[in-house]
C-alpha positions as CSV (number, residue, x, y, z in Angstrom):
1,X,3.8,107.2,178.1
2,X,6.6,106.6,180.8
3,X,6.4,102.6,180.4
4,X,6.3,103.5,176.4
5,X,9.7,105.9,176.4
6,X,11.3,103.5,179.2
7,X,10.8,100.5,176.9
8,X,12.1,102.5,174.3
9,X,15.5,103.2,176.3
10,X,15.8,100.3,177.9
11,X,16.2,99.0,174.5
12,X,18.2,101.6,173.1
13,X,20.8,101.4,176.1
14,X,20.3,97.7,176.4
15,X,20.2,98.2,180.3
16,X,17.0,98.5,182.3
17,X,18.9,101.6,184.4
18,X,19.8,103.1,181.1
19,X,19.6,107.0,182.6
20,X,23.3,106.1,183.8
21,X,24.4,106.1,180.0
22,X,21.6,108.1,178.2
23,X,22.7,111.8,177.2
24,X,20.5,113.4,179.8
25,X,20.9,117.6,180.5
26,X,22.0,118.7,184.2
27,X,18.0,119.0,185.2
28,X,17.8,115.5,183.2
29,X,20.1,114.3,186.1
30,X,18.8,116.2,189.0
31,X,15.7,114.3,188.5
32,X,17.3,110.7,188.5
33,X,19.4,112.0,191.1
34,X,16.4,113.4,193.4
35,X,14.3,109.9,192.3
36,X,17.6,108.0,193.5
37,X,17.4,109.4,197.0
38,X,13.6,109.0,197.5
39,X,14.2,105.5,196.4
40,X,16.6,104.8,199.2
41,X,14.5,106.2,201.5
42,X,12.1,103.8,201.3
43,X,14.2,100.7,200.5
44,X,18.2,99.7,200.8
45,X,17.8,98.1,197.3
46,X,16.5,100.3,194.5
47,X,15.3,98.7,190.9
48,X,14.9,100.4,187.6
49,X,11.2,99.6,188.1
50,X,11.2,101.6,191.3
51,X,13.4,104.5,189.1
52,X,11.0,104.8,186.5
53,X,8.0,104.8,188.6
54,X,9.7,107.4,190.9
55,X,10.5,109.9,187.7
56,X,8.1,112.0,187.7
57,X,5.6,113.0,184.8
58,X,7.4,116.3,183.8
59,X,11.1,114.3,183.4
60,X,9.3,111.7,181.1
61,X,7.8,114.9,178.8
62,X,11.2,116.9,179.5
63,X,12.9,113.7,177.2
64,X,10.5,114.7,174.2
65,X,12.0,118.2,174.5
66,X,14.8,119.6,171.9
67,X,16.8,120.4,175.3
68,X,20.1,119.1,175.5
69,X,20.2,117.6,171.8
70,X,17.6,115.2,173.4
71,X,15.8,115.5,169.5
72,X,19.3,114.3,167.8
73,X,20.4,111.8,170.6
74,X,16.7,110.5,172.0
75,X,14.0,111.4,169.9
76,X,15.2,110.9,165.8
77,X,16.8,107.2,167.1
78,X,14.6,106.2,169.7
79,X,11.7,107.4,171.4
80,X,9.4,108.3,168.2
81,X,9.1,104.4,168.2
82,X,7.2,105.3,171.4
83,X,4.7,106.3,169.5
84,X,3.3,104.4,167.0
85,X,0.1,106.3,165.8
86,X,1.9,109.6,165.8
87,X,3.4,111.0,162.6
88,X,3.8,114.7,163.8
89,X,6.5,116.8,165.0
90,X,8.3,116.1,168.3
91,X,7.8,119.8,169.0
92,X,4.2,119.7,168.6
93,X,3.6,116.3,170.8
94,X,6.0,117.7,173.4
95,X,4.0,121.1,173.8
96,X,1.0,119.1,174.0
97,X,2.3,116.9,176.4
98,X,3.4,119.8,178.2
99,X,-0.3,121.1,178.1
100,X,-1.4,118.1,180.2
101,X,1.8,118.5,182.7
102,X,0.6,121.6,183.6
103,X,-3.1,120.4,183.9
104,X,-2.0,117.6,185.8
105,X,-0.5,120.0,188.1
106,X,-3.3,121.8,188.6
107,X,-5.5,119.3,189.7
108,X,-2.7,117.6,192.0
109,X,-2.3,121.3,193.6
110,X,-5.9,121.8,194.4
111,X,-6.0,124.8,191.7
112,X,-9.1,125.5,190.2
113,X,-9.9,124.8,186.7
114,X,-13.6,125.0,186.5
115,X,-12.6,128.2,183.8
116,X,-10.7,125.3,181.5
117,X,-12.4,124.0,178.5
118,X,-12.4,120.4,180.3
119,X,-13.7,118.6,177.4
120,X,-11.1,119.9,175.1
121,X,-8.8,118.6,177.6
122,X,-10.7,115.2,177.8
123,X,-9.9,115.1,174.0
124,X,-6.5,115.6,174.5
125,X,-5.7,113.0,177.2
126,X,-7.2,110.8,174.9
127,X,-5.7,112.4,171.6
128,X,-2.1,111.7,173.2
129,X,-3.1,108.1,174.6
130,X,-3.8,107.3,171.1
131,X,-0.5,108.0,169.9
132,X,0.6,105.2,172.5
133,X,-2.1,102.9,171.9
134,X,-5.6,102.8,170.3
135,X,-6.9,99.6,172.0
136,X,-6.0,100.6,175.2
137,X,-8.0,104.1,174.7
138,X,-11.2,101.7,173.8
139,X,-10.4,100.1,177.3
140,X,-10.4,103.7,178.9
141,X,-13.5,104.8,177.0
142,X,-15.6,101.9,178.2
143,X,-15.1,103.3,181.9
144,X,-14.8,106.7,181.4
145,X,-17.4,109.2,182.6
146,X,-16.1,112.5,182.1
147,X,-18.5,113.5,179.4
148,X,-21.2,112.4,181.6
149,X,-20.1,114.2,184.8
150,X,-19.2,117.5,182.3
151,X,-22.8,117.8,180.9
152,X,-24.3,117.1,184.7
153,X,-21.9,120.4,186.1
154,X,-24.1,123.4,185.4
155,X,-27.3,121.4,187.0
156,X,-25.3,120.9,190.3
157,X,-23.4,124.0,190.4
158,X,-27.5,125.4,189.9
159,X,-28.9,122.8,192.7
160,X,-30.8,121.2,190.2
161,X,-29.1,117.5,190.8
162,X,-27.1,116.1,193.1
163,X,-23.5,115.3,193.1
164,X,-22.9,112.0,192.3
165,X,-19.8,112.6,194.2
C-alpha cells in the first residue's frame, strides 16, 4: 500500500519528495518531520526512498482519511488510482485499513490476540492486498501458512502436537 499511494503522489506532485508540496494536516507533518530526523540520524544524505520507507504504516492509512480535506485534495484526484480492484468508499477502505493498523500494533507490541478471530483477519490482509494487486496475493497465497498453523492451535495449546515453531 505505501509503494502504491507513494507512486501515486509522486506522480501527482511530479517530485519523488512530494510531502514538501502535498496538502498534508499538522500530524501529516509531524510524521514527515519525525521520519526526517530519524533519517539523518542514520545518514547525512536522506532520499525519498529512505522517506517513504521511514513513514510509518499509520501516516500511509492517515492519507486515506477525510482529515484535513485529504478526500478532496488526495483521495477523489489521486490515490483511488492506488487501488485498482477497489470500487468502494474511501471511508470504508480507510476503516478497514485502520483495522489492520491497529492489529499490526498489537502484534508489534507483544499484545495478545489469541481472543481475535485471526482468520477473519487473514481474510482481510488479503481482502485489502487485493485492492492493490490480485497477482501478487496469488504470490502470497503460494507461501502462506496461516490457515495451516490456525487449524494446528487448539491441538498445541491441548499438548496434542508440537509447535512447529
Amino acid at each position: 500500500m505505501r509503494n502504491a499511494l507513494h507512486a501515486r503522489l509522486f506522480l501527482r506532485y511530479a517530485k519523488a519528495d512530494w510531502w514538501t508540496s502535498a496538502p498534508l494536516s499538522p500530524s501529516g507533518l509531524s510524521a514527515v518531520d519525525e521520519a526526517r530526523l530519524k533519517c539523518q540520524r542514520r545518514a547525512h544524505t536522506v532520499s525519498a526512498d529512505d522517506m517513504v520507507a521511514q513513514l510509518s504504516f499509520g501516516f500511509w492509512v492517515s492519507l486515506l482519511s477525510s482529515g484535513a480535506g485529504y478526500d478532496r485534495h488526495l483521495w477523489v484526484p489521486t490515490l483511488h488510482r492506488a487501488f485498482p480492484c477497489y470500487s468502494g468508499s474511501r471511508k470504508n477502505l480507510h476503516e478497514n485499513f485502520l483495522t489492520m493498523v491497529l492489529f499490526r500494533n498489537r502484534i508489534m507490541h507483544h499484545e495478545p490476540i489469541h481472543h481475535r478471530d485471526l482468520l477473519a483477519d487473514h481474510r482481510k490482509v488479503y481482502q485489502l492486498f487485493g485492492y492493490l494487486s490480485p497477482d501478487a496475493v496469488k504470490c502470497a497465497l503460494a507461501l502462506d501458512r496461516v490457515a495451516t498453523v490456525l487449524a494446528r492451535r487448539g491441538d498445541v495449546y491441548n499438548g496434542v502436537k508440537p509447535s512447529s515453531f
